[in-house]
C-alpha positions, 0 to 999 in steps of 0.5 A: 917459473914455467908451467912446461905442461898446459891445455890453455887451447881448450874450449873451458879458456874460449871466454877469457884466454886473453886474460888468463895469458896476462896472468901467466905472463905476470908471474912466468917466464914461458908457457908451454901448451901440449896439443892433445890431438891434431885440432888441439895441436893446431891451436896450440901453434896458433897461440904460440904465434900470437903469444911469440916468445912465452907460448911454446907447443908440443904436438901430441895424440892423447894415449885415451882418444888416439887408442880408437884412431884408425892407421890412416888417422895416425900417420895424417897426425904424425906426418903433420908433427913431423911437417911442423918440427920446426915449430914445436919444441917437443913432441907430446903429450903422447903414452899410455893410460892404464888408470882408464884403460883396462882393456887387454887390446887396447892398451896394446894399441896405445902401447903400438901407437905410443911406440909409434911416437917413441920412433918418430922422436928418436929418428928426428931427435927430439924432446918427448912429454909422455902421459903414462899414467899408472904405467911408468914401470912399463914406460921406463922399460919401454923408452930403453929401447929409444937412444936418440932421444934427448930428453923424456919428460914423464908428465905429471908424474905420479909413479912409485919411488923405485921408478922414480930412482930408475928414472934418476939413473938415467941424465936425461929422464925428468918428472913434471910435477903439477899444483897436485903438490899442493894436496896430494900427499902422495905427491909431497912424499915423492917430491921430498926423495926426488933430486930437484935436477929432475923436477919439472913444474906444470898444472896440466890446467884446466885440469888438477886445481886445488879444488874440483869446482875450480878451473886450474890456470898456468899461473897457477904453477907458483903453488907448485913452487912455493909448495916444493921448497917448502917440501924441500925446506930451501928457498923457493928463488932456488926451485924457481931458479933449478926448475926453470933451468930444467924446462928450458934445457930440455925445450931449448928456450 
């Protein structure tokens, strides 16, 4: 099993990061760590280094901080990913966020910044993870434009069923579902009309646990499994098996 998408570099692990990597390690294959913004992507690198071979990063400028960045902030992160291809598997997570963002302008300057991360992705022909929250129909119209990238992964996704069924018409599109699964009914309906070759596993932690008071970990991801084949009424060896496939297709690891 992979949690492909976590934020195990955030101040809410700084007291026991050490033991929260050992539970994951019990239970998971590899982790992969989403930088938010050039710290965080710094310190996901750190602890891929330090856990070599289970941590995997991605290099991200989050859609709801980086709307506010100046040119000169943007290109100091993108030139900083591009000079650390080498050890990412994925640039992300990177988008657009219409659920708290609704400012006209705004929203044009994370779709500029979050085209900017499209290009950056096509010409060095790399995996994206994209954060498009209540804008997925807009994400998938935007992404055709973008044919040397080899895979896009709509992270935690949450869309409707017509846009899912767009994402499944193309080979090289995946949703990432997280723990969600496990109360959100939206989610269980969604997972149910989706092909298992294009469901990826997360629990975005610390966010998105099974209760607010709660603080999610990557271990976590088992729920989502377990919660998935019992959706898809199959055994969960088979979900274990199809989903890790697909993280490990498109991270390469």
């Amino acid at each position: 099993m992979i949690d492909t998408h976590c934020h195990i570099d955030f101040e809410d692990f700084d007291e026991d990061r050490e033991d929260v990597i050992k539970r994951a390690q019990d239970k998971l294959d590899y982790v992969v760590a989403s930088g938010f913004n050039k710290q965080s992507n710094e310190n996901v690198l750190k602890l891929s280094k330090e856990y070599d071979g289970f941590i995997y990063p991605t290099f991200g400028f989050h859609p709801v901080s980086s709307q506010n960045s100046t040119d000169e902030e943007l290109k100091d992160a993108q030139n900083h990913l591009i000079a650390n291809l080498d050890n990412i598997v994925a640039v992300g997570e990177v988008g657009m966020d219409y659920y708290y963002v609704t400012d006209k302008a705004l929203r044009e300057r994370q779709q500029e910044i979050f085209r900017s991360f499209l290009q950056l992705a096509n010409d060095y022909k790399v995996p994206i993870v994209m954060h498009v929250r209540d804008c997925e129909k807009k994400a998938v119209n935007i992404i055709e434009d973008y044919d040397d990238i080899p895979y896009f992964v709509f992270h935690c996704y949450g869309g409707s069923l017509k846009t899912a069924k767009r994402i499944m018409n193309r080979d090289n599109c995946f949703m990432s579902f997280s723990t969600m699964l496990c109360y959100s009914q939206h989610h269980q309906d969604l997972v149910k009309k989706i092909d298992l070759d294009y469901i990826l596993t997360e629990t975005d932690s610390p966010y998105l646990a099974m209760t607010k008071e709660e603080r999610n970990e990557p271990s976590n991801v088992v729920n989502a499994v377990h919660k998935l084949a019992e959706l898809k009424e199959i055994d969960v060896s088979i979900v274990d098996e199809i989903t890790t496939n697909n993280a490990r297709k498109i991270f390469k690891i």
